[in-house]
N, C-alpha and C positions, 0 to 999 in steps of 0.2 A: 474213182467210182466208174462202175461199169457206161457204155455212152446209154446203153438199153434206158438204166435209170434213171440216167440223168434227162434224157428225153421222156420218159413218164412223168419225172417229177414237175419239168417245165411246163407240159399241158396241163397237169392236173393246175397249177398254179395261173395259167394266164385262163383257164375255164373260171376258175374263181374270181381272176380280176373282172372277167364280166359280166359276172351276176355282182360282183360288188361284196363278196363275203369272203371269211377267211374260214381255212379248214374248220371243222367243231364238230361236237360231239353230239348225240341228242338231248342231254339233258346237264343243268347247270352240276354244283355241287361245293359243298362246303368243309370247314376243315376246325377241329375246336386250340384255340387258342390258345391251350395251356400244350398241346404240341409244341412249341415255341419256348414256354418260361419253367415245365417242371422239371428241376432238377434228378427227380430220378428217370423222367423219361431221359434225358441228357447224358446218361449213366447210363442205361440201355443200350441207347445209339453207339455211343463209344464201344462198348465193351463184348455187346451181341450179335452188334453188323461191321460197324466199321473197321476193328480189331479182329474179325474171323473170314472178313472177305479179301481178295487180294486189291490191293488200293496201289498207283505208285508213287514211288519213292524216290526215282533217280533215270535218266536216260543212262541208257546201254555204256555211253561214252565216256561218261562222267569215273568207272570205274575200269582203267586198265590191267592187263595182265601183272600179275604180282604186286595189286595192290588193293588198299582197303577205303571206305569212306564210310562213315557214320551219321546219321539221320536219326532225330529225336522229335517224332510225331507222335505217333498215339502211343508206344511204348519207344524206347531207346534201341537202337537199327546198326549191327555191327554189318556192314553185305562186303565180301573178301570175294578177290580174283583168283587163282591161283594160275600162276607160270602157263598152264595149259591151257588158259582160259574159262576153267569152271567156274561160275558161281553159287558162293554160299550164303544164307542171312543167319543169324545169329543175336538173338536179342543182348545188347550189351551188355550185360550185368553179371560182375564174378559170382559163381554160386556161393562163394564162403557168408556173405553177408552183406548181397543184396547191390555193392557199390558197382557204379556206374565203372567200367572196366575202362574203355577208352575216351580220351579227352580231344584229341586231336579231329579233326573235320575229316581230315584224309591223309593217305600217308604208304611208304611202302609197308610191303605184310613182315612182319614182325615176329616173335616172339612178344604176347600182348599180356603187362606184369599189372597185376591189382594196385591202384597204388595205395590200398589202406593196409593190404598186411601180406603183399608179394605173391600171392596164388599166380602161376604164370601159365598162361594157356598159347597152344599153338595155330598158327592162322585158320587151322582145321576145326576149327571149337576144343578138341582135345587139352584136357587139363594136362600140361607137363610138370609142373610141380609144386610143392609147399613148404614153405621154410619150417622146421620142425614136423615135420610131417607124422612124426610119434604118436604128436596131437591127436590124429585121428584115424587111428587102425582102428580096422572092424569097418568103416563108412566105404561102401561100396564106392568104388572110384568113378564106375560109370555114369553114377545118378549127378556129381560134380562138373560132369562134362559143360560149357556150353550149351543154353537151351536153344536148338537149330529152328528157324521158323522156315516155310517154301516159297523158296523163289521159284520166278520167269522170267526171262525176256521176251518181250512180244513188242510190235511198232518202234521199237527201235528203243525200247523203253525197260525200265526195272520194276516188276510186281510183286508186292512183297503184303505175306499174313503177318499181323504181329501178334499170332499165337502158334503155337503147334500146331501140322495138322496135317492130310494127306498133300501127298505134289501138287501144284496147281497144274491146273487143264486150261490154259488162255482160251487155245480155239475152240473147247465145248465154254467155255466163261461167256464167251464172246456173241458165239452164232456164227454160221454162214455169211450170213448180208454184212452184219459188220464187218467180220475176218474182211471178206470180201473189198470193203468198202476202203477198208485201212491198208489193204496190202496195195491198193492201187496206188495210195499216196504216197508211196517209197519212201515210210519215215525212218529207216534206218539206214539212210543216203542223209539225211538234213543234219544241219549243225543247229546247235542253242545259240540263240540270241538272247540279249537283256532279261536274266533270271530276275524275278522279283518274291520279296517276302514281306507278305502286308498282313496286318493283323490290326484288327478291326473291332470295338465292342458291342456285335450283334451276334444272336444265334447262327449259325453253321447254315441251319436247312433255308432264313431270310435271305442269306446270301448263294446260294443257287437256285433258289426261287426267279431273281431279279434275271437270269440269264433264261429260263425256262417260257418264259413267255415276251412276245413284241409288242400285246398291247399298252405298255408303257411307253412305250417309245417318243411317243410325236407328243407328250406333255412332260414326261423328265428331263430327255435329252435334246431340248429343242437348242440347245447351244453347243451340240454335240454332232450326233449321228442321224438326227431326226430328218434330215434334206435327203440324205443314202437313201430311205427304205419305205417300200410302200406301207401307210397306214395300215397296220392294224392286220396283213398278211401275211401267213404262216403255213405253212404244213408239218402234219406232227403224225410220227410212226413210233410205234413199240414194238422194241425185240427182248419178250421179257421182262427184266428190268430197267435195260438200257433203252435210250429215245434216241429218234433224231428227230430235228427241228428245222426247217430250209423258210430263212426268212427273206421275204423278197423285196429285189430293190427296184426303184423308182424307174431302172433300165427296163424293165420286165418285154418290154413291147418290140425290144429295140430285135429281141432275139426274132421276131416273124418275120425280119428280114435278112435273114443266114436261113441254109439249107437244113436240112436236120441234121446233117454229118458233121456240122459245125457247130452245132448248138453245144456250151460250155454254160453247165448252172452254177460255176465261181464265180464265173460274171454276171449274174443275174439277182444274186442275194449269197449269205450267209450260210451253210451248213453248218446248225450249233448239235452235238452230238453230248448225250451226259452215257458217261460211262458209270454207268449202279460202282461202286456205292455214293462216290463222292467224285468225280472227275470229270470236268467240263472242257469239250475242244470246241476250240469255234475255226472253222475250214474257214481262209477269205479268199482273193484271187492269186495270190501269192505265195502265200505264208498262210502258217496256222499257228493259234494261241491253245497253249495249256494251262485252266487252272485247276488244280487240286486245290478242295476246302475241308479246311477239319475244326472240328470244336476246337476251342480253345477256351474251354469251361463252357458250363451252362449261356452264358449271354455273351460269349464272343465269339470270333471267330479268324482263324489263320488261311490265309490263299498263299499256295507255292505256285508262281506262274515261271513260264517262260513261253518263246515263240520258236518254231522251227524257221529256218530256211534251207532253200535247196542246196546255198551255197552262201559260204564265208562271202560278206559283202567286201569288195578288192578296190573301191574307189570310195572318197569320202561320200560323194553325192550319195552315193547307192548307201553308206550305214548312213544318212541324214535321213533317206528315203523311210527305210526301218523303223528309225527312232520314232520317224513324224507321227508314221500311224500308228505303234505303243504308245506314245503320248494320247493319242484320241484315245484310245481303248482305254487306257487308264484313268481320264478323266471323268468317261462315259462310266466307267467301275468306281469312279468316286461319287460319282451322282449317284448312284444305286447303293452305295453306303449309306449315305446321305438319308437316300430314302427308308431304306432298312433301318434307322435308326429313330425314324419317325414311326413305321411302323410299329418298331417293340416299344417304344413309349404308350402309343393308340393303344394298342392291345394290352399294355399292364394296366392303362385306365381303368378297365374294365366296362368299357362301354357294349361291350359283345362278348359271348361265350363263342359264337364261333368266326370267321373269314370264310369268303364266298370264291368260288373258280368259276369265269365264263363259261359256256359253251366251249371258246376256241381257246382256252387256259388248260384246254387236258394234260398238256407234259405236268405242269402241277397238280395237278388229281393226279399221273398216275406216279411220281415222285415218291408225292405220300400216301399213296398207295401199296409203295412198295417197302416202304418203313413199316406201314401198318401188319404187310403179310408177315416180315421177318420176323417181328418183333410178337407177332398173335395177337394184335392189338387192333382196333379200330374206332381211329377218329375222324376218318375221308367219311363225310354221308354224300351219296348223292340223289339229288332231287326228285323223287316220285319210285324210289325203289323199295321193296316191299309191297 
C-alpha cells in the first residue's frame, strides 16, 4: 500500500481512538432474515452472481506450463496451461452427455477421453474424436467443442467465470485503489502455505458476515484474538462492491512514536479486504490469509483458505512460527462457525423478520447491498430512509 495511505489511514484511526468511536455511518439499518434461509434466494446467489462474476479458483502457481488441474465449486473447472504459458478454463463436462470429463485433481495435458463413451477432446477444448462417429453426421462439430469459460491472472492468482462470457477485465473488476493496493503486496513473488478445505453447515453470506465487522470481537474471541485489537475500532471504505476494512490493534499509540516515514499500518491493526463476490484477504504484518466462501447448498457453506508468504519458510522455527498463527486464525474462524450456527438457529426460530447493522457494521449494509443491487432485489432497509 502506497505510504500516502497508509499515513491517512493511521490518523484517521488514532483521531477516532480519541474521541472514543469507531468509523460509522449516519444511520443504523436492517436486513430480513429469510436473506439467509430461502432457498430460491440461495439459487439466485449461485447462479446470477456468484456463477457470472469472476471468483478465484487457484493461484498462478498451482498450474504449470503443460499442465492441467481441476476445481469443482460452483460448476466443475477444467483450467489447462499450455507449453507457452497460456491459460485456458473450460467447464469440465463432455458435450455428448453431460459426464464429468476429468477425474484427476491435476495432471499433465493430455489427450482428455470421456470415460462413459470415449468422446476425446484436446487440451484446447477441441473435440478430437468419437468412437463411431456415423452416430452423428449432420451435428455440427463446433457446438461439441468444450464449453470455454474466461480466465485471468491478477495477484498472483487464477480468476475464473463458471459461465460463458466476455474476457475478464481484473484491473477495471478491480479499481485503481485496489489494483494499487494489491500490486504493492507483490503477491506474485509469495508461496502458499497450509491450504485448507472447511465446510461448514451455515449459510455462505453468515460466514463472511463474521469477518466483515470487529464489533464481535472482545465477546466471541476473548480466548482468541480479543487481547491483539482495539475494541470495537474499524475503518471501512467502498470501491464499488469491493471493501476494505483496517481494524485496529491495541499498538495503535505506539506509532506517535516513529516519524511518519516510518509509519507501517501492518503493525498497527489488520487490513481485511472482501473482494465482491465472495473473497476475503485479511493483510497481517507478515503474511496474508485468503478465504474464498461459497454456498454449499442453501444452509452451508465451503471456505478454500490458504496463506501467502514472502518466502518458503527454510528453518523449522520459522514453519512452527506460521503454523502458530494459522492455528489462531483458525480457531478464531471456529468460534465464528460457532456463532454463525447460533445465529441460523435464532433466525429459523422466527423470533424476527428482520437483523439489525450498527452504525459502524456498514461493510455489512453494504455486502448486502451489493447482493440486493445484482440481484434487483431489496432486503438491506436502512433506518429513516424515504
Amino acid at each position: 500500500m502506497q505510504h500516502a495511505t497508509q499515513v491517512e489511514l493511521l490518523r484517521k484511526a488514532l483521531a477516532l481512538a480519541e474521541q472514543g468511536v469507531s468509523d460509522c455511518l449516519e444511520t443504523a439499518s436492517s436486513l430480513a432474515v429469510d436473506s439467509y434461509l430461502d432457498e430460491a434466494r440461495h439459487r439466485r446467489e449461485r447462479d446470477e452472481v456468484l456463477r457470472r462474476e469472476p471468483v478465484l479458483v487457484a493461484r498462478s502457481s498451482e498450474v504449470a506450463a503443460g499442465r492441467f488441474i481441476t476445481r469443482d465449486l460452483l460448476a466443475p473447472l477444467l483450467l489447462v496451461r499450455d507449453e507457452a504459458g497460456r491459460l485456458r478454463g473450460f467447464l469440465n463436462v463432455c458435450k455428448h452427455r453431460g459426464t464429468q470429463l476429468v477425474a484427476e485433481v491435476e495432471g499433465p495435458n493430455r489427450v482428455f477421453v470421456c470415460p462413459y463413451h470415449a468422446w476425446a477432446y484436446n487440451p484446447d477444448g477441441q473435440l478430437r474424436g468419437i468412437p463411431h462417429g456415423y452416430g452423428f453426421e449432420g451435428v455440427e462439430r463446433g457446438c461439441l467443442n468444450l464449453t470455454e469459460v474466461p480466465v485471468a491472472e491478477c495477484f498472483g492468482a487464477i480468476w475464473a467465470r463458471h459461465s460463458p462470457g466476455p474476457a475478464l477485465d481484473m484491473p477495471a473488476f478491480f479499481g485503481p485503489e485496489l489494483m494499487a493496493d494489491f500490486v504493492s503486496f507483490g503477491l506474485d513473488e509469495h508461496v502458499v502455505f497450509d491450504p485448507r478445505d472447511i465446510r461448514r453447515p451455515v449459510n455462505w453470506k453468515l460466514t463472511i458476515d463474521t469477518f466483515l465487522e470487529n464489533y464481535h470481537v472482545a465477546k466471541a474471541h476473548q480466548a482468541t484474538i480479543d487481547h491483539l485489537f482495539w475494541p470495537n475500532l474499524g475503518l471501512f471504505e467502498r470501491f464499488g462492491r469491493h471493501i476494505r476494512n483496517y481494524y485496529v490493534k491495541r499498538n495503535l499509540r505506539e506509532v506517535q512514536a516513529r516519524p511518519e516515514a516510518e509509519w507501517d499500518l501492518r503493525r498497527h491493526g489488520n487490513l481485511l479486504y472482501f473482494l465482491w463476490p465472495n473473497t476475503l484477504v485479511l493483510v497481517e504484518p507478515d503474511h496474508i490469509d485468503f478465504s474464498s466462501v461459497f454456498p454449499d447448498g442453501p444452509l452451508a457453506t465451503r471456505v478454500l483458505g490458504h496463506t501467502l508468504l514472502a518466502e518458503e519458510p527454510v528453518t523449522e522455527k520459522a514453519r512452527r512460527y506460521f503454523e502458530k498463527n494459522n492455528e489462531i486464525l483458525y480457531a478464531a474462524l471456529e468460534e465464528d462457525f460457532a456463532m454463525a450456527a447460533r445465529v441460523q438457529e435464532g433466525i429459523r426460530a422466527g423470533a424476527s423478520d428482520r437483523l439489525w447493522h450498527g452504525r459502524y457494521e456498514q461493510a455489512l449494509r453494504w455486502f448486502h447491498q451489493g447482493l440486493d443491487e445484482a440481484l434487483g432485489d431489496e432486503r438491506v432497509e436502512v433506518v429513516g430512509r424515504g
